[in-house]
FIVEXFI-471713 format. One record per residue (C-alpha): x, y negated, z negated; residue in three letters. Coordinates in steps of 0.5 Angstrom, whole numbers, plus 2048, in hexadecimal, padded with zeros to 3 digits. Layout:
// residues N
+-----+-----+-----+------+
!   u !   v !   w ! rest !
+-----+-----+-----+------+
!   X !   Y !   Z !  ALA !
...
+-----+-----+-----+------+
// end
This chain:
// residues 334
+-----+-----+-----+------+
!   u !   v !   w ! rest !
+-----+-----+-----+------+
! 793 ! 856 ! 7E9 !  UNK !
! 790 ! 855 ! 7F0 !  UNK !
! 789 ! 857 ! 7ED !  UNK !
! 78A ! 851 ! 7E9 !  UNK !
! 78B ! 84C ! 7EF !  UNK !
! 787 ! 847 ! 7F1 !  UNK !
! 785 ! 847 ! 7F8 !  UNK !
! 78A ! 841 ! 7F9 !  UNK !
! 790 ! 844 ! 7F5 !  UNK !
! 78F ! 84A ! 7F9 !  UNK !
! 790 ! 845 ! 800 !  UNK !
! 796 ! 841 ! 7FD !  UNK !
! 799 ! 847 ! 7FC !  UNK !
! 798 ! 84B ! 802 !  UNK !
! 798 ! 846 ! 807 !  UNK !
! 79F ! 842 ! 805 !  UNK !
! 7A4 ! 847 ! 802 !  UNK !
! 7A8 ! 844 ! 809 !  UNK !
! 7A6 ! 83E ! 80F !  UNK !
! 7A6 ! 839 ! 809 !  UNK !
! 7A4 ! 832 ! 80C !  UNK !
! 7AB ! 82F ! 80C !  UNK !
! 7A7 ! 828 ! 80C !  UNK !
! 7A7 ! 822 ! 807 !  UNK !
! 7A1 ! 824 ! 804 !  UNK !
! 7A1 ! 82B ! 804 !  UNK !
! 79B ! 82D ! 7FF !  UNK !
! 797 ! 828 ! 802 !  UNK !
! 798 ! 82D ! 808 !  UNK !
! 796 ! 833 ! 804 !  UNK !
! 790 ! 831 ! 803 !  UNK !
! 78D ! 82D ! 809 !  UNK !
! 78F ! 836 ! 80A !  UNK !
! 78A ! 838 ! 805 !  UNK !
! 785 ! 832 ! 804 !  UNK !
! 788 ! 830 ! 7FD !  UNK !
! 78B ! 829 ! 7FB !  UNK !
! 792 ! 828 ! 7F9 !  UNK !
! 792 ! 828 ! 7F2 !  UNK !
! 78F ! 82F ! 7F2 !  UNK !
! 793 ! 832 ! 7F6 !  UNK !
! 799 ! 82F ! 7F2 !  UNK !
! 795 ! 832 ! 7EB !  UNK !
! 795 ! 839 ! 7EE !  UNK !
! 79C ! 839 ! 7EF !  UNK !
! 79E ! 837 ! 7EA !  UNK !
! 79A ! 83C ! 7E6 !  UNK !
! 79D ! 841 ! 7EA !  UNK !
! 7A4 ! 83F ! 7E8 !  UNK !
! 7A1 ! 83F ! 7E0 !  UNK !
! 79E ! 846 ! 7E1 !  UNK !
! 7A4 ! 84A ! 7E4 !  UNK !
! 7A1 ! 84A ! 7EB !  UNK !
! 7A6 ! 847 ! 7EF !  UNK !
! 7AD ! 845 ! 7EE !  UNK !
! 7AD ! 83E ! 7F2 !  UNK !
! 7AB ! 83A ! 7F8 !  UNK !
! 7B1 ! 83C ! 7FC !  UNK !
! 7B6 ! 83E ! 800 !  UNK !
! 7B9 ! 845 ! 801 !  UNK !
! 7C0 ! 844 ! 805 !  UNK !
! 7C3 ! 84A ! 809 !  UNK !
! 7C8 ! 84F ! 804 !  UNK !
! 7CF ! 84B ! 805 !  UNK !
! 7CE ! 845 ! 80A !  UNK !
! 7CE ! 840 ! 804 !  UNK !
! 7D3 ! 844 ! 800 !  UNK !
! 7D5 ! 84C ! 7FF !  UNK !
! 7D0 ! 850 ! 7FB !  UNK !
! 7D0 ! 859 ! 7FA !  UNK !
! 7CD ! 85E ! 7F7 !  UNK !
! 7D0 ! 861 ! 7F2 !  UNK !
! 7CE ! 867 ! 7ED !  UNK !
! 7D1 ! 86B ! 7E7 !  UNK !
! 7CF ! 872 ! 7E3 !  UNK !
! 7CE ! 870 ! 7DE !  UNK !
! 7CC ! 874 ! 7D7 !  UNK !
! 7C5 ! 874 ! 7D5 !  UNK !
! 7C7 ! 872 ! 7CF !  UNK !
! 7CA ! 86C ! 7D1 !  UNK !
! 7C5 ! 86B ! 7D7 !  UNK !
! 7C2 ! 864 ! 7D3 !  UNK !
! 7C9 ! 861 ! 7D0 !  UNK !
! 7CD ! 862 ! 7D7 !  UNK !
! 7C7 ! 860 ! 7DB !  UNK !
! 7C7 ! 85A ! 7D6 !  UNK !
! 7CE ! 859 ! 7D7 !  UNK !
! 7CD ! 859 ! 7DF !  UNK !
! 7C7 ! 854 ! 7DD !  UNK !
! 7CC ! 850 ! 7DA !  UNK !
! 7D0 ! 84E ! 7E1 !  UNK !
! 7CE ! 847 ! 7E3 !  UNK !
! 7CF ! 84A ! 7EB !  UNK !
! 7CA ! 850 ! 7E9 !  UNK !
! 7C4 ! 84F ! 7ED !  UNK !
! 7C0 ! 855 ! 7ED !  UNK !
! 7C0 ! 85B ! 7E8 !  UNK !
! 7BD ! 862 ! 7E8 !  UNK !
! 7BC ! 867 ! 7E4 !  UNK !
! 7BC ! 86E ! 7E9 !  UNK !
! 7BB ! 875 ! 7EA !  UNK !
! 7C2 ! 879 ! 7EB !  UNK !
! 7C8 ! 87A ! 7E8 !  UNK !
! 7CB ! 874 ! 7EA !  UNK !
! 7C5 ! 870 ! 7E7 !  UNK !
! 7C6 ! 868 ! 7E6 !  UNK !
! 7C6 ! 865 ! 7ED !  UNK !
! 7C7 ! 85D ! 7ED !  UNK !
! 7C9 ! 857 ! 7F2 !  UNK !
! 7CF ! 852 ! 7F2 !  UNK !
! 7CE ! 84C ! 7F6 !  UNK !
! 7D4 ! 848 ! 7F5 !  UNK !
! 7D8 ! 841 ! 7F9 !  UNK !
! 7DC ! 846 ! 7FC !  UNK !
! 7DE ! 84D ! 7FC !  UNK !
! 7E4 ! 84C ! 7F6 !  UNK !
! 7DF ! 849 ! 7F1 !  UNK !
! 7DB ! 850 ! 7F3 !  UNK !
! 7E1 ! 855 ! 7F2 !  UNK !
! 7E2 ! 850 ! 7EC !  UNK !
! 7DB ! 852 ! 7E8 !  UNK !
! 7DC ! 859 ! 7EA !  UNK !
! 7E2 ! 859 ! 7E7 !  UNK !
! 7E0 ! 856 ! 7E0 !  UNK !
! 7D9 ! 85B ! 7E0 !  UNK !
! 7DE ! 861 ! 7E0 !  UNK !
! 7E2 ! 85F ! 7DB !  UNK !
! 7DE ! 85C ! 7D7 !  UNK !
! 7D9 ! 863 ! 7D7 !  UNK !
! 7DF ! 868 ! 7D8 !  UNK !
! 7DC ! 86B ! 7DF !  UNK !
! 7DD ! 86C ! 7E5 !  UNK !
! 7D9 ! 866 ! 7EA !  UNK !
! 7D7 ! 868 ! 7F1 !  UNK !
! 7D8 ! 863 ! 7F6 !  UNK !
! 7D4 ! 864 ! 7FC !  UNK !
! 7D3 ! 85D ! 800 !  UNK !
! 7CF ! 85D ! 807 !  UNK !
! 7D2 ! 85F ! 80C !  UNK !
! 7CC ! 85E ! 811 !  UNK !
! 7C5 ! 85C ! 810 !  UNK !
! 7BF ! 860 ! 814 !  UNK !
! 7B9 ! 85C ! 811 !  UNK !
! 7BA ! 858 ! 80C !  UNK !
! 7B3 ! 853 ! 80B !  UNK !
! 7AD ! 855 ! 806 !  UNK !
! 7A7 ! 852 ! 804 !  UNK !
! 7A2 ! 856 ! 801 !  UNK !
! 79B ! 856 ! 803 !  UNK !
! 795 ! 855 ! 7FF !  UNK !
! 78F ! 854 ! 803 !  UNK !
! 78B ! 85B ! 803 !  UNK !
! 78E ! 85D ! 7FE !  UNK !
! 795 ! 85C ! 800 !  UNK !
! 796 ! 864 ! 801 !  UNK !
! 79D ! 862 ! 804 !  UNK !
! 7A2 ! 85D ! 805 !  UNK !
! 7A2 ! 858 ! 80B !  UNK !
! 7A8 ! 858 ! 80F !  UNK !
! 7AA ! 851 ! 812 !  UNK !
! 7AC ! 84F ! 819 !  UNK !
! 7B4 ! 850 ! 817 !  UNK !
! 7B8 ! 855 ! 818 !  UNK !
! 7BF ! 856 ! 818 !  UNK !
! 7C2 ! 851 ! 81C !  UNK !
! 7C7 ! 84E ! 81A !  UNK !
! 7C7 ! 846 ! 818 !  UNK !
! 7C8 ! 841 ! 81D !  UNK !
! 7CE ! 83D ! 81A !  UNK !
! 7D2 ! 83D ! 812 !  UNK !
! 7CE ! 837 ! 80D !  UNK !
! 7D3 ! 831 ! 80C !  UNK !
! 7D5 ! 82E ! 806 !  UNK !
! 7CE ! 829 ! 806 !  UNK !
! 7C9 ! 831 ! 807 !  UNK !
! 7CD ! 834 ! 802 !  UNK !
! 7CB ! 82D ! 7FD !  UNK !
! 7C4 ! 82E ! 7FF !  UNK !
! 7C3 ! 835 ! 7FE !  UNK !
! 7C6 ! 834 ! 7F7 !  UNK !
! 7C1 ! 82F ! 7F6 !  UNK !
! 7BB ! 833 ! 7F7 !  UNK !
! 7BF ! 839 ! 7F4 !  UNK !
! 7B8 ! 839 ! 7EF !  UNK !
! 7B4 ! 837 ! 7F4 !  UNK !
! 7AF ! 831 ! 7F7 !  UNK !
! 7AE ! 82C ! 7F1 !  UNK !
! 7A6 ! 82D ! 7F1 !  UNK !
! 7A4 ! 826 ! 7F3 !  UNK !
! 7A0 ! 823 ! 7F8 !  UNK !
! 7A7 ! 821 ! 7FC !  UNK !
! 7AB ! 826 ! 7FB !  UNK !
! 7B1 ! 825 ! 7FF !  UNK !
! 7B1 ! 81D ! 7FD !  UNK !
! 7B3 ! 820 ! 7F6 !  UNK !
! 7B8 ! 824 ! 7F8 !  UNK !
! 7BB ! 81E ! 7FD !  UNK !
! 7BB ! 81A ! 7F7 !  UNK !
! 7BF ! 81F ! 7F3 !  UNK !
! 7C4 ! 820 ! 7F8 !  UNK !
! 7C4 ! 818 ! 7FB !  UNK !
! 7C2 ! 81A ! 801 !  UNK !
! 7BC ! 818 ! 806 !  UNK !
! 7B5 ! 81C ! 806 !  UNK !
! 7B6 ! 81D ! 80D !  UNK !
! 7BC ! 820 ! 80C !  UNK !
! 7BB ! 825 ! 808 !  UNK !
! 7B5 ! 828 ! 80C !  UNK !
! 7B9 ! 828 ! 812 !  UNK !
! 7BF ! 82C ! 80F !  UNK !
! 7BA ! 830 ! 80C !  UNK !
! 7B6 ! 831 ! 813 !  UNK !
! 7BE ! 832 ! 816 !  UNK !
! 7C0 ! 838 ! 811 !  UNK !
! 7B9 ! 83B ! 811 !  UNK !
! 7B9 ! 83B ! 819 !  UNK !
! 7C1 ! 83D ! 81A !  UNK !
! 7BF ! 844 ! 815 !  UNK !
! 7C3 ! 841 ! 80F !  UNK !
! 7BC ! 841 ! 80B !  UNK !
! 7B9 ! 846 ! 80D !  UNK !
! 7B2 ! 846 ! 809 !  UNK !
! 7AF ! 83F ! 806 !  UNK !
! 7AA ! 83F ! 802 !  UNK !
! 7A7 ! 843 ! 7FC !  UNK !
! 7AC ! 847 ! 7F9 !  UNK !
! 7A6 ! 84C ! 7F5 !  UNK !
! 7A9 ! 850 ! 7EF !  UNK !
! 7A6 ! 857 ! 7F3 !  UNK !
! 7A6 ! 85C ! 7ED !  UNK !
! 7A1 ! 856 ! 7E9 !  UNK !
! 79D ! 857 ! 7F0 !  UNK !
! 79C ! 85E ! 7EF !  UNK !
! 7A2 ! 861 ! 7F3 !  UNK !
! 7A6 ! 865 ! 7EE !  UNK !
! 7A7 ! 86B ! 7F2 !  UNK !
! 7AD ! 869 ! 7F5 !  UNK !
! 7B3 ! 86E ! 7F9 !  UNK !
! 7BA ! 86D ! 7FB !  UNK !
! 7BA ! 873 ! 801 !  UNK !
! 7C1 ! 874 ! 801 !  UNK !
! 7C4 ! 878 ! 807 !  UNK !
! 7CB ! 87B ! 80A !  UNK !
! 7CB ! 87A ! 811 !  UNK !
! 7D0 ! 87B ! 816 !  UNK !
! 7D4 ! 874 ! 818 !  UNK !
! 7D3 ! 875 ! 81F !  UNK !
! 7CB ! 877 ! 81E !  UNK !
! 7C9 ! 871 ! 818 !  UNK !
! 7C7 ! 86C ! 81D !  UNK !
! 7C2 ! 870 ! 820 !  UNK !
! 7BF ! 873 ! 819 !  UNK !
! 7BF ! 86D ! 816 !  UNK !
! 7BB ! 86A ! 81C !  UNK !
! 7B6 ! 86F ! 81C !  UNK !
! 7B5 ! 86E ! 815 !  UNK !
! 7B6 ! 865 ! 815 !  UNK !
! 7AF ! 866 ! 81A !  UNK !
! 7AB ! 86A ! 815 !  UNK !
! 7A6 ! 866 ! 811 !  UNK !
! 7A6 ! 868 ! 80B !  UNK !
! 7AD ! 867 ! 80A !  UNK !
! 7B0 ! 860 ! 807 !  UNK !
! 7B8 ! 860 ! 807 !  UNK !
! 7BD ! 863 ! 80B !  UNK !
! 7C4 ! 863 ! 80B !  UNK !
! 7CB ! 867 ! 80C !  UNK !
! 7D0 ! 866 ! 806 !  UNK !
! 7D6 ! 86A ! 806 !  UNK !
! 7D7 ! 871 ! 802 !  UNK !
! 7DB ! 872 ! 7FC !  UNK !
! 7DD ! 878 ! 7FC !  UNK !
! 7DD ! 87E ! 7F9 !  UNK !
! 7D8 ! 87A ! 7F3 !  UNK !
! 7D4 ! 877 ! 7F9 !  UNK !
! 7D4 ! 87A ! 800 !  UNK !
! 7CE ! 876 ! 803 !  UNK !
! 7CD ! 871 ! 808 !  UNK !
! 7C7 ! 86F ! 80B !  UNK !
! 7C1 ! 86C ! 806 !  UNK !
! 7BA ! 86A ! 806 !  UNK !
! 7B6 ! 867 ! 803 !  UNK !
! 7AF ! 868 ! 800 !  UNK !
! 7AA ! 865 ! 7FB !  UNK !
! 7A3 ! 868 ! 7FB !  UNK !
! 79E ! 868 ! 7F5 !  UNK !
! 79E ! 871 ! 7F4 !  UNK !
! 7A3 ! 875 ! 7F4 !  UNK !
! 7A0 ! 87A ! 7F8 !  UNK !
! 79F ! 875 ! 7FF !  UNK !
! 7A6 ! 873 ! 7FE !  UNK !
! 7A9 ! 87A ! 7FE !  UNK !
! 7A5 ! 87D ! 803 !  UNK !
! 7A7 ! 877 ! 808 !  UNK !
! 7AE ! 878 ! 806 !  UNK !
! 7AC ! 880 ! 809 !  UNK !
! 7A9 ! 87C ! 80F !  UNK !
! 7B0 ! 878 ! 810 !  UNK !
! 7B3 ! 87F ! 811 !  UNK !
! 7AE ! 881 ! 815 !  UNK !
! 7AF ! 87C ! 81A !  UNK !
! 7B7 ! 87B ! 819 !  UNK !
! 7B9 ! 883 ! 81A !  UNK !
! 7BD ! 881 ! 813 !  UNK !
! 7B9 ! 886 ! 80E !  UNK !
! 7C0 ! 88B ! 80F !  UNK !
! 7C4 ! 885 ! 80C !  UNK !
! 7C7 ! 884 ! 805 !  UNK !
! 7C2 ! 87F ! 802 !  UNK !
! 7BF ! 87D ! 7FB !  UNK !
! 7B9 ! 878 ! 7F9 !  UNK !
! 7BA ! 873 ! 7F3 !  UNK !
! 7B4 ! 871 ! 7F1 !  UNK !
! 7B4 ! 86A ! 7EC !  UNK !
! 7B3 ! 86C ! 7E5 !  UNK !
! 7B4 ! 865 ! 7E2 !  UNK !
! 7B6 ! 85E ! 7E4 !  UNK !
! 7BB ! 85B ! 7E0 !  UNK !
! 7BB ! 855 ! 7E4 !  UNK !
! 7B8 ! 851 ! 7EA !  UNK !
! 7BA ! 84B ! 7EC !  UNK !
! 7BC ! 846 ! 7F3 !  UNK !
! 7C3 ! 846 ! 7F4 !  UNK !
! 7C7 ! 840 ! 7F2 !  UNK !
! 7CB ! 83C ! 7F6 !  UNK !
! 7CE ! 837 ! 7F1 !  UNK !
! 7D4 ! 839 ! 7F1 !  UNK !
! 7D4 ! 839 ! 7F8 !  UNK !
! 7D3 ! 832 ! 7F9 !  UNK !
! 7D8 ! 830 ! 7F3 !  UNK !
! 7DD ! 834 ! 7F8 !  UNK !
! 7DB ! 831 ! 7FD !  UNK !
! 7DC ! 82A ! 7FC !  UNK !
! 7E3 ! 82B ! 7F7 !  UNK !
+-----+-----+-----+------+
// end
């Protein structure tokens, strides 16, 4: 798909995964960047949206700052694997969806107004599908900002400035509002944030000002495109999984948060005797064989090639969208 890409698609789609300009006429800012004009900067993105390369011009909010969200997976019969996943599809809080290589082999994400609303989705997928759902929400992030690089090829992903620290403050009923309304991301128009002010009666100043806020307090933790990276050639993706001693997770999950190659970290409890790991990364690459020999180097280098682990890669993506934050705000503002 790269290979089809002008030299313009390829910078708009390199340069502003993160950093977008939070200005009234953002686009114009894009392509003073590229020696372009705003109407064609416009085109493009909208035909990126049109060809399945990018989700949105948007947002990419922390996991559990606007709302409660956790990573859920079920075994789930081959034979059922399509009804099931579709079942899980079917869920208005479901988000992500896929399809991976183990016996516990549907993984999906739940982002909710809260934590109730969370338990109440898994609750109506295990008794609709007759099976058993793990709940594993986020304990600890070690590394949680992607982007995927393009330029050269775009031999591995490219890793943005946050880390794990965590947000500055909670949203308030007003951010939770806003982040609804951009829930399917900028309106591409030339005053992007105007439109979205008059959507919710609000000032244009406004809204970049509480967008400029939530991005600098970590709530945002990424704005900008959010590309669909298996349509840009990164379709050889593993979750690393390792069970690591609590009083040790810390210092494995740094070692492996610095790595380059590696994407999302995190530390979600274990579910024994079904699911006995606690540590995950991680990785989105374009073969197979890279991927698995940096999971070998993080053995490597973290000491961990002794302890219990499995690597789940992607077979399928049944879903992948933003999460939603209307609910959220309807709550907010009852």
């Amino acid at each position: 798909m790269i290979e089809t890409l002008t030299p313009l698609e390829l910078a708009l789609l390199d340069r502003w995964q993160r950093d977008f300009p939070l200005e009234p006429r953002p686009f114009a800012v894009l392509a003073t960047a590229h020696d372009t004009d705003e109407a064609a900067v416009l085109e493009r993105l909208a035909d990126f949206r049109r060809r399945g390369l990018i989700s949105r011009v948007g947002a990419v909010v922390r996991p559990n700052t606007a709302g409660a969200s956790t990573l859920a997976a079920m075994a789930v019969p081959p034979a059922r694997l399509e009804a099931v996943a579709a079942r899980v599809d079917a869920e208005p809080a479901v988000n992500h969806n896929y399809e991976r290589e183990h016996e516990i082999n549907l993984w999906f994400v739940v982002a909710a107004p809260d934590r109730a609303a969370v338990t109440a989705a898994l609750a109506r997928i295990a008794r609709d599908s007759g099976l058993e759902v793990l709940d594993l929400p986020l304990e600890r992030a070690y590394h949680i900002d992607l982007g995927f690089g393009l330029d050269s090829g775009g031999e591995s992903p490219r890793r943005g400035k946050a880390g794990s620290a965590a947000p500055a403050f909670v949203p308030d009923a007003a951010d939770r509002r806003l982040l609804s309304a951009i829930e399917d991301g900028l309106p591409l128009v030339p005053r992007p944030f105007a439109a979205v002010a008059h959507r919710l009666e609000w000032s244009e100043a406004e809204v970049i000002d509480r967008l400029r806020r939530l991005c600098a307090g970590g709530v945002i933790s990424r704005f900008g495109l959010v590309v669909r990276h298996r349509s840009l050639g990164y379709r050889a993706n593993a979750m690393a999984v390792w069970d690591v001693a609590d009083e040790d997770v810390d210092r494995v999950a740094a070692v492996f948060a610095g790595q380059p190659f590696v994407t999302l970290c995190y530390r979600r409890p274990r579910r024994r005797p079904r699911w006995p790991y606690n540590l995950f990364c991680m990785i989105h690459g374009r073969d197979r064989i890279t991927v698995e020999g940096q999971i070998g180097q993080l053995n490597d280098t973290a000491g961990t090639r002794a302890l219990p682990q499995a690597v789940l890669f992607s077979r399928r993506c049944f879903k992948q969208r933003g999460a939603r934050f209307s609910g959220a705000a309807k709550e907010a503002a009852a």
